[in-house]
C-alpha positions as CSV (number, residue, x, y, z in Angstrom):
1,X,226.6,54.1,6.9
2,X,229.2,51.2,6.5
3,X,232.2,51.3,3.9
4,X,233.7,47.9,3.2
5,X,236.4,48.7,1.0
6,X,237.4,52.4,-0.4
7,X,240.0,52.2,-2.6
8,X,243.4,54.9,-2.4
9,X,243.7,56.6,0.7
10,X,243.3,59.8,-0.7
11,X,239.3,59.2,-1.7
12,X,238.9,57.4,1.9
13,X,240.8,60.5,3.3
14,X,238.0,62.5,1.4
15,X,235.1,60.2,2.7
16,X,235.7,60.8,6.1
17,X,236.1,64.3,6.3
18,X,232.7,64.5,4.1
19,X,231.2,62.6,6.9
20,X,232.7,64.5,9.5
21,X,231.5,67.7,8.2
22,X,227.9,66.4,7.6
23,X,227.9,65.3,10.9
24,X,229.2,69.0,12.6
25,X,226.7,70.7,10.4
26,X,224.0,68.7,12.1
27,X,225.3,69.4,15.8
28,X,226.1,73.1,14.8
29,X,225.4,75.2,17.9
30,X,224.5,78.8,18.3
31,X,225.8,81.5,20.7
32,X,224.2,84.9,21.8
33,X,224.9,87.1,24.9
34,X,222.2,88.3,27.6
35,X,223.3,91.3,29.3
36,X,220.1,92.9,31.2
37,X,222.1,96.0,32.1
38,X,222.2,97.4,28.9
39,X,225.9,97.4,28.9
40,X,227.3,95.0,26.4
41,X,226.7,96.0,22.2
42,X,224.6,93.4,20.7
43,X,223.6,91.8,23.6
44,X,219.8,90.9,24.5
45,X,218.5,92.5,27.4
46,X,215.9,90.5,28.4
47,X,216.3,86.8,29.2
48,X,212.6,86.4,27.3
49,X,213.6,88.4,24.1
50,X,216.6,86.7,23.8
51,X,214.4,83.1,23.9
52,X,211.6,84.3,21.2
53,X,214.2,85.2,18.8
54,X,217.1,82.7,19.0
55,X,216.4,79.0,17.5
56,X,216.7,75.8,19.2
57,X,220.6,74.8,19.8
58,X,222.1,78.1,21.3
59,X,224.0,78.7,24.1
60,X,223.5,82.1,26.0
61,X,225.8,83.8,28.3
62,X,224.1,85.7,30.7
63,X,224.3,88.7,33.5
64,X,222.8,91.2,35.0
65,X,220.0,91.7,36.9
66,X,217.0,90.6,34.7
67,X,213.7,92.0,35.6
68,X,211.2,90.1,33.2
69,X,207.3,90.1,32.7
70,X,207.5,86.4,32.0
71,X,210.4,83.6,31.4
72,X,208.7,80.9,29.5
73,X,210.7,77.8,27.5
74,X,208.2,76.3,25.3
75,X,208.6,73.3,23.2
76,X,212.3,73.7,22.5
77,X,215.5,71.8,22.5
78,X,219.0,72.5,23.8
79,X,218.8,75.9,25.0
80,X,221.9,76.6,27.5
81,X,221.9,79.6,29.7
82,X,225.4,80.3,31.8
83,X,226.5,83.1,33.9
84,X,229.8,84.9,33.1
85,X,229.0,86.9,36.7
86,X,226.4,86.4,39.3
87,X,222.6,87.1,37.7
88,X,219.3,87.7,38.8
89,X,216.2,86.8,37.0
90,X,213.0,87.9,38.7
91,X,209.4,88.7,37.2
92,X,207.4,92.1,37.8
93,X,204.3,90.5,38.9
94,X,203.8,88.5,41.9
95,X,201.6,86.4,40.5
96,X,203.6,85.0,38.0
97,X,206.4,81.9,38.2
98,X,209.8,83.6,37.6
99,X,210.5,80.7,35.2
100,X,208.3,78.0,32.9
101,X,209.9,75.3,31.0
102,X,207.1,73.2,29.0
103,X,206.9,70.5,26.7
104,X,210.9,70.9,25.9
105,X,214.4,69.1,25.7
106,X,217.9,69.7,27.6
107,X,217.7,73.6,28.7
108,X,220.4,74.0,31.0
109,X,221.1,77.2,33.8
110,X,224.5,77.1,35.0
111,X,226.7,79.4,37.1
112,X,225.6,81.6,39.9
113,X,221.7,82.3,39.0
114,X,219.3,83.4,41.4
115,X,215.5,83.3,40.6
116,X,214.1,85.2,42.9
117,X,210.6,86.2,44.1
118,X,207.3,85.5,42.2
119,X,205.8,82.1,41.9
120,X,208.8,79.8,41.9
121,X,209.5,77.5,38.9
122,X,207.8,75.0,37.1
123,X,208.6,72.5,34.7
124,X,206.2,70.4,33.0
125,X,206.2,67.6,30.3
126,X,210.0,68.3,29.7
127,X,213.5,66.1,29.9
128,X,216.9,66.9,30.3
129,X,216.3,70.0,32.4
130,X,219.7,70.7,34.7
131,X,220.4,73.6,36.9
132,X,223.7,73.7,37.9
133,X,224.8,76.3,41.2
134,X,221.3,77.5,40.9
135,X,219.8,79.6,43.7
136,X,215.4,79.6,44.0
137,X,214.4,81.7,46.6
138,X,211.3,84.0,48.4
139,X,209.0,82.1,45.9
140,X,205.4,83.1,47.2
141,X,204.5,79.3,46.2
142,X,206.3,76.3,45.4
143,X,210.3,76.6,45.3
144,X,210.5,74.3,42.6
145,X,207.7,72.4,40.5
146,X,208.4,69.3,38.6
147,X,205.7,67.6,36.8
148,X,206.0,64.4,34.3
149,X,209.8,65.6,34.0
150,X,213.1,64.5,34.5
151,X,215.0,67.2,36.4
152,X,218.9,67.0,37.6
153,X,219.7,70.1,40.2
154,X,223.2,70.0,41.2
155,X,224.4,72.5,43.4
156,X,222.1,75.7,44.7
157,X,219.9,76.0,46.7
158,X,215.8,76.0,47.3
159,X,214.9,78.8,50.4
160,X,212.6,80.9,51.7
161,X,209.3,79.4,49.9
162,X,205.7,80.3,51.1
163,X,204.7,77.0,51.1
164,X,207.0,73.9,50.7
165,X,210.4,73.9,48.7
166,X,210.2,71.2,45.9
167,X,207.2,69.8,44.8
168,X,207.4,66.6,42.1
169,X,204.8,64.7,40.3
170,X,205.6,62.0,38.4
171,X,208.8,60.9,36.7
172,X,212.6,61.7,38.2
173,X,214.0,64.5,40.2
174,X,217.5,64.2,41.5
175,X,219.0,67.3,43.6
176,X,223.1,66.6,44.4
177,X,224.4,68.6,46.8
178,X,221.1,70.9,46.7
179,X,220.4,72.7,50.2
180,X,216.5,72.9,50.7
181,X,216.0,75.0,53.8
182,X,213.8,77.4,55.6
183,X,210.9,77.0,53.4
184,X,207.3,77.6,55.2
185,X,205.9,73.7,55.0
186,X,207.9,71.0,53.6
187,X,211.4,70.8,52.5
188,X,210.0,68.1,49.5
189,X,207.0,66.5,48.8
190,X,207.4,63.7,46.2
191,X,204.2,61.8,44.8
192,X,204.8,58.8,42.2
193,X,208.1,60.0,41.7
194,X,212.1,58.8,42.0
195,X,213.6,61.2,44.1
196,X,217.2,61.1,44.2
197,X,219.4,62.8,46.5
198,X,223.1,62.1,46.8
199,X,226.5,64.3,46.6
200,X,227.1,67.0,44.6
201,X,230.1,69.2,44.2
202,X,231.5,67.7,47.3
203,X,228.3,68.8,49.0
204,X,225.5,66.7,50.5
205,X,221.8,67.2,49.8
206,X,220.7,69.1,53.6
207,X,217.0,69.2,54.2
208,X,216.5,71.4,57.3
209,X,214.4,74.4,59.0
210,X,211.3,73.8,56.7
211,X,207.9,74.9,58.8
212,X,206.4,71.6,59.0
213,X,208.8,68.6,58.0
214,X,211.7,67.1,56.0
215,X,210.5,65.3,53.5
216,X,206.9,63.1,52.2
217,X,206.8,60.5,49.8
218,X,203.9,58.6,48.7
219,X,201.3,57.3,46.1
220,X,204.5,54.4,44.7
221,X,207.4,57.0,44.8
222,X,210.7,55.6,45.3
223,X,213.6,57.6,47.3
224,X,217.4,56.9,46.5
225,X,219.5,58.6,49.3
226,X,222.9,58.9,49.6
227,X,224.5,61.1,53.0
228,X,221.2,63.2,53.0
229,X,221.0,65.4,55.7
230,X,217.5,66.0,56.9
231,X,217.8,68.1,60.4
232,X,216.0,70.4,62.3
233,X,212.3,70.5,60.3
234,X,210.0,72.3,62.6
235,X,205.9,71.1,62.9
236,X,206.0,68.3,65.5
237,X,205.5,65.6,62.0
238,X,208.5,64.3,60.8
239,X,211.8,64.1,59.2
240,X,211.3,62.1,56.9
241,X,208.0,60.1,55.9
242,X,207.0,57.6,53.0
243,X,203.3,56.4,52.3
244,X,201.0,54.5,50.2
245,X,203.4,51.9,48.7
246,X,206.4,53.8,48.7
247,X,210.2,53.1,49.6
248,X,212.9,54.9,50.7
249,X,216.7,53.4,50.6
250,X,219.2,55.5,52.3
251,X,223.1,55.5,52.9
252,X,224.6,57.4,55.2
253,X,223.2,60.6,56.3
254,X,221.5,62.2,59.8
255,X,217.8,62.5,60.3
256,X,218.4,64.5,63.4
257,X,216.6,67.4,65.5
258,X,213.2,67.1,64.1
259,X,210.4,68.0,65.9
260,X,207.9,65.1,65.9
261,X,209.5,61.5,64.7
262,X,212.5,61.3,63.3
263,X,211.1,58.4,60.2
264,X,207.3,57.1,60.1
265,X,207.3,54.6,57.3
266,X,203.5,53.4,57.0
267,X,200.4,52.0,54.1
268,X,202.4,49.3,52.7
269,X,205.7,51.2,52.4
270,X,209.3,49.8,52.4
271,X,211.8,52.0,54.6
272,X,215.6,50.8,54.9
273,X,218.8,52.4,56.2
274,X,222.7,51.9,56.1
275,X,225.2,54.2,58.3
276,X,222.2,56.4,59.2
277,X,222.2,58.7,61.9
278,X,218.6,58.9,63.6
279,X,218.8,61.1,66.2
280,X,217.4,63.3,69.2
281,X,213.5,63.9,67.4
282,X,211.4,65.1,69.6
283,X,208.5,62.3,68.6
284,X,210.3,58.9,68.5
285,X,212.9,57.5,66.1
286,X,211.3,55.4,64.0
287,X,207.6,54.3,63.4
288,X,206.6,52.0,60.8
289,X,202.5,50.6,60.8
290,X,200.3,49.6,58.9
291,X,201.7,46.2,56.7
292,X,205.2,48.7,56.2
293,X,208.5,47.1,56.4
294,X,211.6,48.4,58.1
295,X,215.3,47.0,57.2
296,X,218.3,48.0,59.1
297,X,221.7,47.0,57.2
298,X,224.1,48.0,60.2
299,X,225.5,51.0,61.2
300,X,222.6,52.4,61.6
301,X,222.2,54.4,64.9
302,X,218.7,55.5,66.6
303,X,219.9,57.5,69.8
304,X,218.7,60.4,72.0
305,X,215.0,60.4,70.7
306,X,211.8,61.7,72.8
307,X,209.8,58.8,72.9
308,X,210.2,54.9,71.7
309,X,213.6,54.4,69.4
310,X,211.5,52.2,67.4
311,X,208.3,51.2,66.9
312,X,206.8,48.6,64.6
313,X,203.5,48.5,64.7
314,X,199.7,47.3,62.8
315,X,200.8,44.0,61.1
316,X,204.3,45.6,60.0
317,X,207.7,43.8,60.0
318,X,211.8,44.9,61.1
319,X,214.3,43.2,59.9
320,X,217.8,43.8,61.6
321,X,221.3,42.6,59.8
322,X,223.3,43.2,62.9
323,X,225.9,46.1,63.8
324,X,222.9,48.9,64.5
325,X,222.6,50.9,67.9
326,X,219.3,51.7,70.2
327,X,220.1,53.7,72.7
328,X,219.6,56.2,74.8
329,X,215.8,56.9,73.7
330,X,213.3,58.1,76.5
331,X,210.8,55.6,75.9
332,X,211.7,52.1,75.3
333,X,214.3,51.3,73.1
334,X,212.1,48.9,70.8
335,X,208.1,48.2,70.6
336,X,206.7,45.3,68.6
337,X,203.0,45.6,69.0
338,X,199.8,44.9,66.7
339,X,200.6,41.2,65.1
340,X,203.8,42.9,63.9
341,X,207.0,40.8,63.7
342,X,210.9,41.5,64.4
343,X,213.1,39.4,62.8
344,X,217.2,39.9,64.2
345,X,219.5,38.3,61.8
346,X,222.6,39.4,63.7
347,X,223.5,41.2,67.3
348,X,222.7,44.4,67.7
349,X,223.3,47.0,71.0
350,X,220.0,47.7,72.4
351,X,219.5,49.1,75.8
352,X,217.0,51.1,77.8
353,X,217.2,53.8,80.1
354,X,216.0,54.1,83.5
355,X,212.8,51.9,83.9
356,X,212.5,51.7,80.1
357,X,212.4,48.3,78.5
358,X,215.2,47.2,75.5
359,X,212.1,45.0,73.9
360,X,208.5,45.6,74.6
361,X,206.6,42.9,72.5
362,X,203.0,43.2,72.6
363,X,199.1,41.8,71.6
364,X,200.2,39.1,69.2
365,X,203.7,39.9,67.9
366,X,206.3,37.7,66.8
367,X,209.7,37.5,67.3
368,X,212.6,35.4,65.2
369,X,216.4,35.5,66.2
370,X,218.5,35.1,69.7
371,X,216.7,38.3,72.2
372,X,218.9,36.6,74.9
373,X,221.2,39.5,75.5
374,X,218.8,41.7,75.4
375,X,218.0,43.3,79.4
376,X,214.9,44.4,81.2
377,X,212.3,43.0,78.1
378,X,209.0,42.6,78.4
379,X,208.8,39.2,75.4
380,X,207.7,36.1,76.7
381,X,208.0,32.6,74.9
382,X,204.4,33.3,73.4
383,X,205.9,36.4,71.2
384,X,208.8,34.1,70.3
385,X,208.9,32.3,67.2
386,X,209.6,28.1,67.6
387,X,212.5,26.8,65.0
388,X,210.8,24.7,62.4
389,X,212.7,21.3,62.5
């Protein structure tokens, strides 16, 4: 609505607060209290009850420890769910996830929450779903399911799953500060998804003693990290892997400890690293194959690994900016193998140990950029590429 002239100031006065009240009418929001103990008059006692008979825009406080036969958020909008004391919800049957949001719009859970037990969470077909301090653990499933939603987790935590900690199909999940541990397969397993993980309340993201590795991407998911910690997975796999035309960008951050390699970056993925810490896995460093890419933008440091540092392999390319470190690695410091090509824009420090070779190029590689510093290589004139006059 548009007003291009209104006369005294008294009837524009009266205008505007007409508009403002229509507006706050519209945004009106509800409150009711959750209180499972019984304790507070008035108050809901079960987290469900409260749900079927509240309408859409209502903010719940809640507390207690609520022991429900099912949590389930269908088709609704701006329902808000915050903790005045640290709350349980868990669901009598084992068989059932402790919470389902479906089909619905901004539902928040905020404050110290712990879903606990049961089949995880799920959340399907929904946007504007945030947890905030949220704790998901002993989930005899998933952790955490996303599907086709857009999910921000700040905060919390994702433990002690059966099988692996988040699991996301499709649209965006982004966990800030979100500590995924000790699950009993992978810490996350993205598929045609943007995964973000980055800082939140002064936290980073940790991915660490899952049963079988870090973290998968693949089928064209996209992974935005930002000083992600992904240490001490278990399995002999990986830290961290993408595949089937996926990329990964990440700034900052360790992948360190992991049994297996530390990154495998293969199928015609993208995988490239700032002021990342890849150290001490027990497979390798870093492995990219199969018509993958790697990109190192400096800083970058691949140190103390049980096997090659890096390995580019099966038609696959590595680009280096200048300013990373290989070091230190039990096998050679850097393999270029399988008509795979290196490309080093700018210096780097790369050295071998012991009999180990800083640059190992092999059966039709190709290498562009100055290798002359570089001792104890095995990269005749035949892997090196001629300046085009």
């Amino acid at each position: 609505m548009r007003f291009r002239y209104c006369g005294p100031k008294l009837v524009c006065a009266f205008l505007l607060l007409l508009l403002t009240s229509a507006l706050s009418f519209a945004q009106t929001e509800n409150s009711a209290a959750i209180d499972c103990s019984g304790a507070t008059p008035g108050a809901f006692t079960s987290v469900q009850q409260a749900i079927l008979n509240s309408p859409d825009h209502t903010v719940f406080t809640i507390s207690g420890n609520c022991s429900e036969t099912i949590v389930d958020i269908e088709r609704r909008n701006d329902l808000s769910f915050i903790a005045l004391a640290p709350t349980t919800i868990q669901v009598t049957s084992p068989d059932q996830q402790v919470l389902i949001i479906t089909h619905s719009q901004n539902i928040t859970f905020s404050g110290t929450i712990t879903m606990t037990g049961g089949q995880g969470v799920l959340i399907s077909d929904s946007n504007g779903v945030l947890f905030s301090g949220v704790t998901v653990q002993n989930s005899g499933q998933f952790g955490v399911t996303s599907s086709n939603s857009k999910l921000l987790f700040i905060g919390g935590s994702v433990t002690a799953s059966t099988r692996t900690g988040v699991v996301a199909f499709g649209s965006t999940v982004e966990l800030d500060g979100v500590n995924i541990s000790n699950n009993g397969r992978l810490g996350i397993s993205a598929a045609t998804t943007h995964l973000i993980l980055s800082d939140g309340n002064n936290l980073p993201p940790i991915v660490s003693h899952n049963g079988i590795g870090g973290i998968q991407l693949f089928n064209s998911s996209q992974g935005d990290f930002t000083d992600l910690q992904i240490n001490n997975n278990a399995g002999g796999n990986f830290g961290l892997i993408a595949f089937t035309n996926s990329a990964v960008v990440m700034q900052g951050g360790s992948i360190n400890s992991n049994t297996g390699t530390g990154v495998t970056c293969v199928s015609t993925s993208h995988c490239e690293f700032t002021q990342t810490q890849i150290n001490s896995n027990t497979g390798g460093g870093i492995r990219t194959a199969t018509h993958s890419e790697l990109e190192l933008d400096g800083g970058v440091q691949v140190s103390g690994n049980n096997g090659a540092g890096i390995l580019v392999d099966q038609h696959s390319a590595f680009t280096s900016n200048g300013g990373n470190t290989i070091s230190n690695n039990a096998g050679d410091a850097l393999i270029v193998n399988a008509l795979s090509t290196l490309n080093l824009v700018a210096p780097d420090t790369i050295t071998a140990t012991g009999a180990n070779l800083a640059l190992n190029c092999n059966n039709g590689s190709m290498v562009t950029g100055d290798i002359s510093a570089l001792k104890n290589k095995k990269c005749g004139t035949q892997f090196q590429a001629i300046p085009v006059h």
